[in-house]
PDB file with one MODEL, atoms N, CA, C and O in Angstrom:
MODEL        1
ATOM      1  N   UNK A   1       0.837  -1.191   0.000  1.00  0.00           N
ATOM      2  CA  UNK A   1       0.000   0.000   0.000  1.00  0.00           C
ATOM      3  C   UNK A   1       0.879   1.251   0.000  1.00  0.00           C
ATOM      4  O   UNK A   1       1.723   1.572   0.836  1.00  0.00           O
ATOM      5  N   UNK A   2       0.450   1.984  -1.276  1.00  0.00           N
ATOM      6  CA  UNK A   2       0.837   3.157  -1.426  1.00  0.00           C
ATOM      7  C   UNK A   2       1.243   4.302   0.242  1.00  0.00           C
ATOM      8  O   UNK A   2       0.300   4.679   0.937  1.00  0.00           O
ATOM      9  N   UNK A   3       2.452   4.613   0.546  1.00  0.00           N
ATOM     10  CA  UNK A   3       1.931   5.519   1.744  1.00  0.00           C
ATOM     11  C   UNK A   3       1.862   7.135   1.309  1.00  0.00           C
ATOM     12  O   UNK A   3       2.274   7.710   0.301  1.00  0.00           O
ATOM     13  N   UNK A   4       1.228   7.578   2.395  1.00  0.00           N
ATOM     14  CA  UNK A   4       1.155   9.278   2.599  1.00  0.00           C
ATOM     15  C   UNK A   4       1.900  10.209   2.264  1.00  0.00           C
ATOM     16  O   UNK A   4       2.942   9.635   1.949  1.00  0.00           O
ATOM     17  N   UNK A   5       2.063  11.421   2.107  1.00  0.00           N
ATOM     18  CA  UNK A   5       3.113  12.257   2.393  1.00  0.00           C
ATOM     19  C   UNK A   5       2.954  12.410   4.009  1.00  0.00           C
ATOM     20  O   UNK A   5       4.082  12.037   4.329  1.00  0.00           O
ATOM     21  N   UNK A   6       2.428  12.652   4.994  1.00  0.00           N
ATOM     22  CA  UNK A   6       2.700  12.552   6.129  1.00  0.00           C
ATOM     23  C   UNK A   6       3.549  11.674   6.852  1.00  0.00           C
ATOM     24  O   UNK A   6       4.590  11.988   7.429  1.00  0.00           O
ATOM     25  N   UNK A   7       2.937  10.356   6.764  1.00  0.00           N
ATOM     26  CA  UNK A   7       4.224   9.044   7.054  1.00  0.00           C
ATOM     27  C   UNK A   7       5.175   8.944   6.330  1.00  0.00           C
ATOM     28  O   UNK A   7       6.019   8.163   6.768  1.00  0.00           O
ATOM     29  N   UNK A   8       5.577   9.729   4.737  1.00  0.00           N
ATOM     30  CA  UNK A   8       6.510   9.498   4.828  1.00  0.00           C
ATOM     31  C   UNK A   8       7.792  10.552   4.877  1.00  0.00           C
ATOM     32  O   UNK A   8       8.978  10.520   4.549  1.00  0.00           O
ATOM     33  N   UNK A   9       6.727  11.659   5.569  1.00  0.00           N
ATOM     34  CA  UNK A   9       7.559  12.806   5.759  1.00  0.00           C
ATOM     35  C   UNK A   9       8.273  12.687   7.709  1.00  0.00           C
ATOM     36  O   UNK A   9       9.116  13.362   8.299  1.00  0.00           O
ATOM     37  N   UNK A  10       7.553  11.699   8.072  1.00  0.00           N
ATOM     38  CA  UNK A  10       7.555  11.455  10.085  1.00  0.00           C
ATOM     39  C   UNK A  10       8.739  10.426   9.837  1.00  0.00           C
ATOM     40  O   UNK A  10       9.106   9.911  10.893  1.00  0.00           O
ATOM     41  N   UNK A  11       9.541   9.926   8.535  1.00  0.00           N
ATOM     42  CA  UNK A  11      10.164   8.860   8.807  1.00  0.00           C
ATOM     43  C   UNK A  11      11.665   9.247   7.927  1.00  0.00           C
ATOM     44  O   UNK A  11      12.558   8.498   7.531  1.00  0.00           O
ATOM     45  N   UNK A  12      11.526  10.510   7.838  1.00  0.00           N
ATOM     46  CA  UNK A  12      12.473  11.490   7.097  1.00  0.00           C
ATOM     47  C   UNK A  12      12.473  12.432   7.758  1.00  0.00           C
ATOM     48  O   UNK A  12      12.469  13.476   7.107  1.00  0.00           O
ATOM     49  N   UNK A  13      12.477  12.567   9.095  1.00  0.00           N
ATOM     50  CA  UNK A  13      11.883  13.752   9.568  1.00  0.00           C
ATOM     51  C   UNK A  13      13.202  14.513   9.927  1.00  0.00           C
ATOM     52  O   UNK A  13      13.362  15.730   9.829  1.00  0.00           O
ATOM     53  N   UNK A  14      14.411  13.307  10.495  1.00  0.00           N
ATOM     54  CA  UNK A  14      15.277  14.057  11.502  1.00  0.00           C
ATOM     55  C   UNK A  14      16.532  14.458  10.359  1.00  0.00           C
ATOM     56  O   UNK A  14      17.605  14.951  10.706  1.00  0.00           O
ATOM     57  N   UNK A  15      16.122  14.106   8.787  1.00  0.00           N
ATOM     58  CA  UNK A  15      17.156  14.800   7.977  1.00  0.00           C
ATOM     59  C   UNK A  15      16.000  16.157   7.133  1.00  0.00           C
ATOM     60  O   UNK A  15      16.527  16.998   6.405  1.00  0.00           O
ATOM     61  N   UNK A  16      14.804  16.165   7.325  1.00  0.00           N
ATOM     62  CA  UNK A  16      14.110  17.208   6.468  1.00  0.00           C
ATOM     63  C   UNK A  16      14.650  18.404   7.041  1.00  0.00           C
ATOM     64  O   UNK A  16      15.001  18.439   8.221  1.00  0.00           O
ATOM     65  N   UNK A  17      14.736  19.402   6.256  1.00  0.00           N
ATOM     66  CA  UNK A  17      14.888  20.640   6.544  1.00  0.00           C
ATOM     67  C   UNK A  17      13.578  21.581   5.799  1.00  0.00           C
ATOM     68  O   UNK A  17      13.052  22.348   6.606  1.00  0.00           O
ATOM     69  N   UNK A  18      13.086  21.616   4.614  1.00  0.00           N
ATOM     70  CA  UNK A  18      11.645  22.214   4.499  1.00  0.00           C
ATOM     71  C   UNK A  18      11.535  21.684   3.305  1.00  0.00           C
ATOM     72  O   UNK A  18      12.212  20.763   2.848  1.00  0.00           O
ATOM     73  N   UNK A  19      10.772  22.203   2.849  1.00  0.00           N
ATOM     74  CA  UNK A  19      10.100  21.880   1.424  1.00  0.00           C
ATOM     75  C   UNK A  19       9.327  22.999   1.199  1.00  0.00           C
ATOM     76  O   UNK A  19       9.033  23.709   2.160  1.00  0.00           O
ATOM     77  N   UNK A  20       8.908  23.305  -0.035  1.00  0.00           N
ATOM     78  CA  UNK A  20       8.009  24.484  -0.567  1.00  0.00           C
ATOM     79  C   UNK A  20       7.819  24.423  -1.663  1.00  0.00           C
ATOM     80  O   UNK A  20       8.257  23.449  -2.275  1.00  0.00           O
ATOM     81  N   UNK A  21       7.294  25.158  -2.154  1.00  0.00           N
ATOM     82  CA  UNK A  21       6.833  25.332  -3.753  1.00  0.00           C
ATOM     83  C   UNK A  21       7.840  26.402  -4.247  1.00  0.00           C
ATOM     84  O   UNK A  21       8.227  27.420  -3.673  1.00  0.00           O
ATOM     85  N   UNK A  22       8.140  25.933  -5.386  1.00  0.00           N
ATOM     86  CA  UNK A  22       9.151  27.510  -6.009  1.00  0.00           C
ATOM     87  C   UNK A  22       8.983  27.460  -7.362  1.00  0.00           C
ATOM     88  O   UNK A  22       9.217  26.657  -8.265  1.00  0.00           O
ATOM     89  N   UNK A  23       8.411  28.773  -7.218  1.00  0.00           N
ATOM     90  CA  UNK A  23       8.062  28.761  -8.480  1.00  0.00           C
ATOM     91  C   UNK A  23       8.591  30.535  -9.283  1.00  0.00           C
ATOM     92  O   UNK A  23       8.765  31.611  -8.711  1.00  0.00           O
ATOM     93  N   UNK A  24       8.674  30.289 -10.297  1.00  0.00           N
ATOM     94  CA  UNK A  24       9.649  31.024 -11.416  1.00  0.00           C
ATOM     95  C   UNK A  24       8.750  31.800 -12.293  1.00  0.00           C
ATOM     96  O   UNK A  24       7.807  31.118 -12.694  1.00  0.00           O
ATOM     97  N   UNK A  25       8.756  32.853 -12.653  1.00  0.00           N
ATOM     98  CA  UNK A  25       7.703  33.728 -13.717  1.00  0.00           C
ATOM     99  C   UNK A  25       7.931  32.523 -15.333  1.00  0.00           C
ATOM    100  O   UNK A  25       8.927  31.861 -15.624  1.00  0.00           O
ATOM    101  N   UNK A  26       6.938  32.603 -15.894  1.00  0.00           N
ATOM    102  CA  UNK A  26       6.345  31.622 -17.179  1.00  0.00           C
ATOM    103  C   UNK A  26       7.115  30.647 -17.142  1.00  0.00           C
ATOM    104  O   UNK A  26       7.769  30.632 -18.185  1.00  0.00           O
ATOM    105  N   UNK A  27       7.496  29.452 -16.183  1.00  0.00           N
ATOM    106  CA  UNK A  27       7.341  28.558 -15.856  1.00  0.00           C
ATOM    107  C   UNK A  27       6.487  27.517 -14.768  1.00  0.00           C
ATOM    108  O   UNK A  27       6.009  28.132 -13.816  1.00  0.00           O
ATOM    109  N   UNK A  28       6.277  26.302 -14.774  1.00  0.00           N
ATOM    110  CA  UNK A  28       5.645  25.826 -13.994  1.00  0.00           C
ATOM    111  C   UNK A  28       6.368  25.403 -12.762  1.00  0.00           C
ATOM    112  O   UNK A  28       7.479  24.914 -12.552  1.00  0.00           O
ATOM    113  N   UNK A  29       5.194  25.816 -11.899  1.00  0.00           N
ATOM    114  CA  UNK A  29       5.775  25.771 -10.509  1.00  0.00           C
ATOM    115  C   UNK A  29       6.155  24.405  -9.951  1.00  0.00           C
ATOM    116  O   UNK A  29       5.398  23.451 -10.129  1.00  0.00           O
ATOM    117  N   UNK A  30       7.279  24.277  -9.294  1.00  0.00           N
ATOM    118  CA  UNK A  30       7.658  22.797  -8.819  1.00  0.00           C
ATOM    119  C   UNK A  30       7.963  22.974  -7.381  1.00  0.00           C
ATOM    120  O   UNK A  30       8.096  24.045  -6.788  1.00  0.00           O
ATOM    121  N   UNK A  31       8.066  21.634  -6.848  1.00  0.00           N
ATOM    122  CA  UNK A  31       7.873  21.667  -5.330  1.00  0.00           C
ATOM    123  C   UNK A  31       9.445  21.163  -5.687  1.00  0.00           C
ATOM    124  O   UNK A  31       9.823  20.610  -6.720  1.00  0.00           O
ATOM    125  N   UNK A  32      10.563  21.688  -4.012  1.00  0.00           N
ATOM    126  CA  UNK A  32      11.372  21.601  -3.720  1.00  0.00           C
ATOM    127  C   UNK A  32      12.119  20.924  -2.280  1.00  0.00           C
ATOM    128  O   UNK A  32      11.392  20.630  -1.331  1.00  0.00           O
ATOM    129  N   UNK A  33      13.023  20.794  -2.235  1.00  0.00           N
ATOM    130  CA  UNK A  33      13.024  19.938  -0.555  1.00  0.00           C
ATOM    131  C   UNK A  33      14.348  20.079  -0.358  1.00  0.00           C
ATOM    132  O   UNK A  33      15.142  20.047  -1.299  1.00  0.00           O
ATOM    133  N   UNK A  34      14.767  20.277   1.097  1.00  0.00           N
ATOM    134  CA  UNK A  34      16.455  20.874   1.408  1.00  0.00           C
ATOM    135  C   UNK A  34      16.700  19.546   2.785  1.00  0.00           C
ATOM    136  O   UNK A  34      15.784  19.463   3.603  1.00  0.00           O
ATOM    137  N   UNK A  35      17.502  18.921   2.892  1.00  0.00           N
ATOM    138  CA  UNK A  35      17.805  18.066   4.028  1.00  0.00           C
ATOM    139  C   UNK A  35      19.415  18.009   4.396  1.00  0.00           C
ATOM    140  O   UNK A  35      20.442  18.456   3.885  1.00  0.00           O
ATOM    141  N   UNK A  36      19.151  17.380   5.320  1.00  0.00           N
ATOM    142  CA  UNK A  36      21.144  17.323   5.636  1.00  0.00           C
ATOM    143  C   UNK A  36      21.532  15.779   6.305  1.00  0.00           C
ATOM    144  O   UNK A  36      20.972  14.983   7.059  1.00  0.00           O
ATOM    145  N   UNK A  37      22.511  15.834   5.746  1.00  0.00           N
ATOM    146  CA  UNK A  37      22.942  14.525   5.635  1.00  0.00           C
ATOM    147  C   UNK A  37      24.278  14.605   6.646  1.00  0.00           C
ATOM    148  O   UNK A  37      24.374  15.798   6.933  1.00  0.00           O
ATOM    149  N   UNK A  38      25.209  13.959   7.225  1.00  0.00           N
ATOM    150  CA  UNK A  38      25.746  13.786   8.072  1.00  0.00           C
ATOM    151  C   UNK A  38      26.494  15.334   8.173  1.00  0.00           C
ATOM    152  O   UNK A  38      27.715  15.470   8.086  1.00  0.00           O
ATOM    153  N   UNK A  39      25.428  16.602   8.395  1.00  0.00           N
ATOM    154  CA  UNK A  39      26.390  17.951   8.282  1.00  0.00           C
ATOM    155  C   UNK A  39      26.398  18.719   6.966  1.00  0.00           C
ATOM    156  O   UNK A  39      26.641  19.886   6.660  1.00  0.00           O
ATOM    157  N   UNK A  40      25.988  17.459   6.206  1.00  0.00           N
ATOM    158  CA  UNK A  40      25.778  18.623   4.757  1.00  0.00           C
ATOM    159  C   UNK A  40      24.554  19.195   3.748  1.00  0.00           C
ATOM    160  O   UNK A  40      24.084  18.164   3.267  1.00  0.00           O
ATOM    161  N   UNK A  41      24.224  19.707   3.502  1.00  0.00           N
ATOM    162  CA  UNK A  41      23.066  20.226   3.043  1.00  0.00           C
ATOM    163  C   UNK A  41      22.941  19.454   1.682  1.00  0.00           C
ATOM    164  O   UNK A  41      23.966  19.104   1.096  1.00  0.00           O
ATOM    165  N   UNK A  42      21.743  19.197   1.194  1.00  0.00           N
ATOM    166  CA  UNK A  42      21.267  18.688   0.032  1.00  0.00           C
ATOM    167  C   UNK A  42      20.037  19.537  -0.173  1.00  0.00           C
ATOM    168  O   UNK A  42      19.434  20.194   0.675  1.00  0.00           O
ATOM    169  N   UNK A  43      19.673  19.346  -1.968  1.00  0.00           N
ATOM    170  CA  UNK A  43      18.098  19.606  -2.482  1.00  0.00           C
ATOM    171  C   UNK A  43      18.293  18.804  -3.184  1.00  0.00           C
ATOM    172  O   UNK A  43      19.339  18.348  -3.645  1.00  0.00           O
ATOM    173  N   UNK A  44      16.648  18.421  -3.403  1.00  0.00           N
ATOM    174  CA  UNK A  44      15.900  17.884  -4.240  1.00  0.00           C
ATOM    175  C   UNK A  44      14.923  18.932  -4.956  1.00  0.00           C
ATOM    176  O   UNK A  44      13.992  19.404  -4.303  1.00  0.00           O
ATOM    177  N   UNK A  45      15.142  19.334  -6.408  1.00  0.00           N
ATOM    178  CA  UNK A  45      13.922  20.210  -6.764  1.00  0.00           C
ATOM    179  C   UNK A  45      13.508  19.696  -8.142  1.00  0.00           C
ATOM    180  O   UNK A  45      14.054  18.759  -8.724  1.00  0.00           O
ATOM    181  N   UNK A  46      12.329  20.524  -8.663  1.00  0.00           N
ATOM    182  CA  UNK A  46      12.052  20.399  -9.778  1.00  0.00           C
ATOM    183  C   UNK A  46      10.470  19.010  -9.690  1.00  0.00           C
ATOM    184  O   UNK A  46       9.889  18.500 -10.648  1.00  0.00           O
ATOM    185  N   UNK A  47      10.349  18.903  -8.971  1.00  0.00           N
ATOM    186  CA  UNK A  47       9.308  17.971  -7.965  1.00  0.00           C
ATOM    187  C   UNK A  47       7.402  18.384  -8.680  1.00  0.00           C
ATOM    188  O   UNK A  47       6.928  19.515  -8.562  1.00  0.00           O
ATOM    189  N   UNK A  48       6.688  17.314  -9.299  1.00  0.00           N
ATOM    190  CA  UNK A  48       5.137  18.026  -9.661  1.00  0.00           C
ATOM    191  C   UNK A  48       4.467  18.040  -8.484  1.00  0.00           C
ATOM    192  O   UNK A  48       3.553  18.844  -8.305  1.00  0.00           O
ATOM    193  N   UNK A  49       4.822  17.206  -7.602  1.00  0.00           N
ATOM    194  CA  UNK A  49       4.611  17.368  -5.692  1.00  0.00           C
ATOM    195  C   UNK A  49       5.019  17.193  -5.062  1.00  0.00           C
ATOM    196  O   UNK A  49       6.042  16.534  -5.249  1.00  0.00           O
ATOM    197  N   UNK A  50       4.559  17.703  -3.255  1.00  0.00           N
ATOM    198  CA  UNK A  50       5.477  17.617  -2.619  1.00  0.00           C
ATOM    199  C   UNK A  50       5.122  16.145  -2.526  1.00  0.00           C
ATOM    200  O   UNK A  50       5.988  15.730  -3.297  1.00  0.00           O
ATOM    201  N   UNK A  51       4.390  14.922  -2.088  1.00  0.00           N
ATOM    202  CA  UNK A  51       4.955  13.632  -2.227  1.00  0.00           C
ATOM    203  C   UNK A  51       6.098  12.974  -2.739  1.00  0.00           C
ATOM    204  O   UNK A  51       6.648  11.966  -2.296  1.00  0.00           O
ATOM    205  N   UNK A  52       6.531  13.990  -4.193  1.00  0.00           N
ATOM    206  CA  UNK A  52       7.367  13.163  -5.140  1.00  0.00           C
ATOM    207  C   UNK A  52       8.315  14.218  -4.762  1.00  0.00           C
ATOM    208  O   UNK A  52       9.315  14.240  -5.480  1.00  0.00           O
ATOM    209  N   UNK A  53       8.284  14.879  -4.061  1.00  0.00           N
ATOM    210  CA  UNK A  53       9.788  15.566  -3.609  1.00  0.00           C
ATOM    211  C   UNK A  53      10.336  14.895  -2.054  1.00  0.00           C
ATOM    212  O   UNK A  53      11.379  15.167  -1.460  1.00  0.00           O
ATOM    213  N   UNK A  54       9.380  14.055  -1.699  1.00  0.00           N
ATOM    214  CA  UNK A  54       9.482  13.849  -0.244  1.00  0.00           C
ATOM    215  C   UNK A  54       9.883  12.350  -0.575  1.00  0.00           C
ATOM    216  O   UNK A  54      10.257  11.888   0.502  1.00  0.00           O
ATOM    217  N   UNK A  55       9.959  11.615  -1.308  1.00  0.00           N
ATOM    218  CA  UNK A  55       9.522  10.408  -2.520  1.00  0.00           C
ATOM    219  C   UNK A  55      11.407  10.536  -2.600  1.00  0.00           C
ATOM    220  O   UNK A  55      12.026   9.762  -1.869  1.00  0.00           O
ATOM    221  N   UNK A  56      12.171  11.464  -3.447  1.00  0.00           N
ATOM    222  CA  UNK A  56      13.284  11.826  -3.317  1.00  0.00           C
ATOM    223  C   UNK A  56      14.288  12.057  -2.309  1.00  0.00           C
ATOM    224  O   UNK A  56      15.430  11.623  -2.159  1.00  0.00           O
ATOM    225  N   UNK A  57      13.574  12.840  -1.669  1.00  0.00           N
ATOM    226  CA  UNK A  57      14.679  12.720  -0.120  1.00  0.00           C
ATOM    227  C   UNK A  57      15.031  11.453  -0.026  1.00  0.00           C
ATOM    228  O   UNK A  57      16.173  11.036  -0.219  1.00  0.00           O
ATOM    229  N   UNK A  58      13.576  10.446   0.429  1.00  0.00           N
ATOM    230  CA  UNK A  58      14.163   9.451   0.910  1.00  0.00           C
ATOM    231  C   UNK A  58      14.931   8.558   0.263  1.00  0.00           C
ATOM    232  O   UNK A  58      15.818   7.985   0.895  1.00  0.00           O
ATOM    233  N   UNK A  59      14.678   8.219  -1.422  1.00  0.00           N
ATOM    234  CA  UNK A  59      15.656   7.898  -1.988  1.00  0.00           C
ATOM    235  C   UNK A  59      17.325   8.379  -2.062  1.00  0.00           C
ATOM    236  O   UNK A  59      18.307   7.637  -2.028  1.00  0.00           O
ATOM    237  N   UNK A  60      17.285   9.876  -2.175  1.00  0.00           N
ATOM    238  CA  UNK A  60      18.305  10.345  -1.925  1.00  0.00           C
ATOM    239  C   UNK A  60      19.250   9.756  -0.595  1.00  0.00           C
ATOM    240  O   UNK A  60      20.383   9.292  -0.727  1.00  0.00           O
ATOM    241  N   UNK A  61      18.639   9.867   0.482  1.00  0.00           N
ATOM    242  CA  UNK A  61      19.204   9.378   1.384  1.00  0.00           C
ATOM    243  C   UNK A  61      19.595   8.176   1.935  1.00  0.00           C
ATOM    244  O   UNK A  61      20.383   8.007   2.865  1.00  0.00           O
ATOM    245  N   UNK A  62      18.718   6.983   1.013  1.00  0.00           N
ATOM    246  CA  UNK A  62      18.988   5.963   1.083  1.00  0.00           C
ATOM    247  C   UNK A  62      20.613   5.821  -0.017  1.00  0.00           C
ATOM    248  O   UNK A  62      21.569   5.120   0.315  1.00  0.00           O
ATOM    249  N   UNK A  63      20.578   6.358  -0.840  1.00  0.00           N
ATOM    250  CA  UNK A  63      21.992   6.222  -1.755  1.00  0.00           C
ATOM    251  C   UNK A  63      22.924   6.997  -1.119  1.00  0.00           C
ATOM    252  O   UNK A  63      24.048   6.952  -1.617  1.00  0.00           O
ATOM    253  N   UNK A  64      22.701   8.040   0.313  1.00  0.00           N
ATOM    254  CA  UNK A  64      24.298   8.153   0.895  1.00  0.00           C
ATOM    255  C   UNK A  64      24.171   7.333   1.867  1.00  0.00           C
ATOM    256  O   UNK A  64      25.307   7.166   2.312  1.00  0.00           O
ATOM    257  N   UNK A  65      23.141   6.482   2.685  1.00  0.00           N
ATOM    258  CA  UNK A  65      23.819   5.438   3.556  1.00  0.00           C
ATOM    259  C   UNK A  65      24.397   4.240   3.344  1.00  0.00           C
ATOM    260  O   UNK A  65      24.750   3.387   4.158  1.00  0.00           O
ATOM    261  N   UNK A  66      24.494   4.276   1.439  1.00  0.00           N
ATOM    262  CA  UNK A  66      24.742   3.171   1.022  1.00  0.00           C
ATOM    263  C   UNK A  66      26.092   3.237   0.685  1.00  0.00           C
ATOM    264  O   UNK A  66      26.763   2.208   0.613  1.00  0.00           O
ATOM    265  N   UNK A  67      26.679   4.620   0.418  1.00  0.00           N
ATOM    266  CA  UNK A  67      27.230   5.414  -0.063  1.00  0.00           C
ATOM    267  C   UNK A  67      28.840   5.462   1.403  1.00  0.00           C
ATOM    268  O   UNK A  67      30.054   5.260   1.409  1.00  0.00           O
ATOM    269  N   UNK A  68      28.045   5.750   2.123  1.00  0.00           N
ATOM    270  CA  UNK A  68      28.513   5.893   3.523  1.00  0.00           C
ATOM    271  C   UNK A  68      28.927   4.422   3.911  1.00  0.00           C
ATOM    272  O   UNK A  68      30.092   4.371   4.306  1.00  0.00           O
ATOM    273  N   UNK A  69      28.299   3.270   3.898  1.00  0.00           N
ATOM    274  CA  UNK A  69      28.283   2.408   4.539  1.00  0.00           C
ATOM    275  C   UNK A  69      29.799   1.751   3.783  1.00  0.00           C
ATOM    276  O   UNK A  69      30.831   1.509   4.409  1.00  0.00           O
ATOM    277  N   UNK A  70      29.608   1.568   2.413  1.00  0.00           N
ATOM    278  CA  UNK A  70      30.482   1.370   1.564  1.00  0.00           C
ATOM    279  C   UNK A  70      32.166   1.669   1.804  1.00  0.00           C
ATOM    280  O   UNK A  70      33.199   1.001   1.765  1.00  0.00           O
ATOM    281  N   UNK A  71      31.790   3.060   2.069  1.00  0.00           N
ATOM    282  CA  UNK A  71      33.480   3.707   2.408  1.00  0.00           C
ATOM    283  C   UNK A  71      34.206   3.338   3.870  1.00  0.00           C
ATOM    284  O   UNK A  71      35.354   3.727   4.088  1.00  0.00           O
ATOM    285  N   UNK A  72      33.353   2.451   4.995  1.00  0.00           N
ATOM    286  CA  UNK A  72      33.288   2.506   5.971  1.00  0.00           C
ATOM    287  C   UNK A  72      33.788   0.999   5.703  1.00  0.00           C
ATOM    288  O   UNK A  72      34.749   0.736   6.426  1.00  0.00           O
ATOM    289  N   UNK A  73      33.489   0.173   5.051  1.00  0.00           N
ATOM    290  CA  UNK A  73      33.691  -1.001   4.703  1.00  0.00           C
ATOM    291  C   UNK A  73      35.024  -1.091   4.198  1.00  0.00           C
ATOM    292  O   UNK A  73      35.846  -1.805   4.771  1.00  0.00           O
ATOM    293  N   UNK A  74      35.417  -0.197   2.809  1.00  0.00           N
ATOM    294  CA  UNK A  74      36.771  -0.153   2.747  1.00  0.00           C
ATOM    295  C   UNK A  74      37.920   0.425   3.401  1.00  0.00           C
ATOM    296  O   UNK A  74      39.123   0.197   3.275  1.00  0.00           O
ATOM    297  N   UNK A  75      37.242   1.264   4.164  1.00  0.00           N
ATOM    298  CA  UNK A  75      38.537   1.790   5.294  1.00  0.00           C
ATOM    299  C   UNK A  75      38.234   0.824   6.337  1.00  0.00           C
ATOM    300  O   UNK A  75      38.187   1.438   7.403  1.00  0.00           O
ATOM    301  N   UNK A  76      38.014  -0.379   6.499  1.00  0.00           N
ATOM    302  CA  UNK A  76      38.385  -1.443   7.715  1.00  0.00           C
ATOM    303  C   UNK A  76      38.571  -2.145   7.122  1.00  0.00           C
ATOM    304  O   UNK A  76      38.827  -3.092   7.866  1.00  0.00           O
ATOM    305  N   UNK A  77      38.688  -2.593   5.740  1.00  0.00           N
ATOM    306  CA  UNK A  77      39.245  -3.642   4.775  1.00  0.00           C
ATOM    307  C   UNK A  77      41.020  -3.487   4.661  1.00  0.00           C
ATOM    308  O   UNK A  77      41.947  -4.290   4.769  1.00  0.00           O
ATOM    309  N   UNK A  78      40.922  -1.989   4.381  1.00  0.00           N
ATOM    310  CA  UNK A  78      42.186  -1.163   4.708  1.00  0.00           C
ATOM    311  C   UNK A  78      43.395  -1.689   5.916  1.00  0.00           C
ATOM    312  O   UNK A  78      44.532  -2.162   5.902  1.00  0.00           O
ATOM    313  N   UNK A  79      42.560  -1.356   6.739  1.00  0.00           N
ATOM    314  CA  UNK A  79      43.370  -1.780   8.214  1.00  0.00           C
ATOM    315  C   UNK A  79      43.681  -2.711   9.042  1.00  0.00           C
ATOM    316  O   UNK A  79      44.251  -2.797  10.129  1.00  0.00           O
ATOM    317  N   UNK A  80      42.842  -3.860   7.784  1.00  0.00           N
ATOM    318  CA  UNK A  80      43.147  -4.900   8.003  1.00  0.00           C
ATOM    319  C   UNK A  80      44.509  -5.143   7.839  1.00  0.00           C
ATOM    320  O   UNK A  80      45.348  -5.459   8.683  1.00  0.00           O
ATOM    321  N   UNK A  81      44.647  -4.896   6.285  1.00  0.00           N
ATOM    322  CA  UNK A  81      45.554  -5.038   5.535  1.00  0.00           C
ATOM    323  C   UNK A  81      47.243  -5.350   6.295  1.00  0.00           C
ATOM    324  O   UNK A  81      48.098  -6.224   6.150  1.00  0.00           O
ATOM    325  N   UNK A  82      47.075  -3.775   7.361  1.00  0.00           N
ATOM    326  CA  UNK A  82      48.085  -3.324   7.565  1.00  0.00           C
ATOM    327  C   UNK A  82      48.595  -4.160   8.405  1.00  0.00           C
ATOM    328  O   UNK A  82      49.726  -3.972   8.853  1.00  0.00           O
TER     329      UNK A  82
ENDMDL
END
């Protein structure tokens, strides 16, 4: 089952920083989203809603803990070594 933007904004919550609409003279308006990741700021924009901008975060953030987890793996592969 499809979820919410609410649940799946309560489960992204402690990297969201806002979201809004931004929109540009004779273009169409798109929803946007700003979060932070271990200290660093990210967006997601260009979004037809905020679901599918909130839809992004969490993808987004799933590819730096994967991202993260990865480098964490080869620096103790590393030290093995030594």
């Amino acid at each position: 089952m499809e979820q919410g933007l609410e649940e799946r904004m309560l489960r992204i919550k402690e990297y969201l920083v806002g979201i809004w609409l931004f929109r540009e003279p004779l273009r169409t308006p798109r929803w946007c989203a700003t979060f932070v990741y271990r200290g660093y700021y990210y967006d997601v924009s260009g979004k037809h809603s905020p679901l599918s901008a909130v839809k992004a975060v969490e993808q987004r953030v799933k590819d730096l803990e994967k991202a993260h987890a990865a480098q964490l793996r080869k620096m103790a592969a590393k030290k093995q070594r030594k």
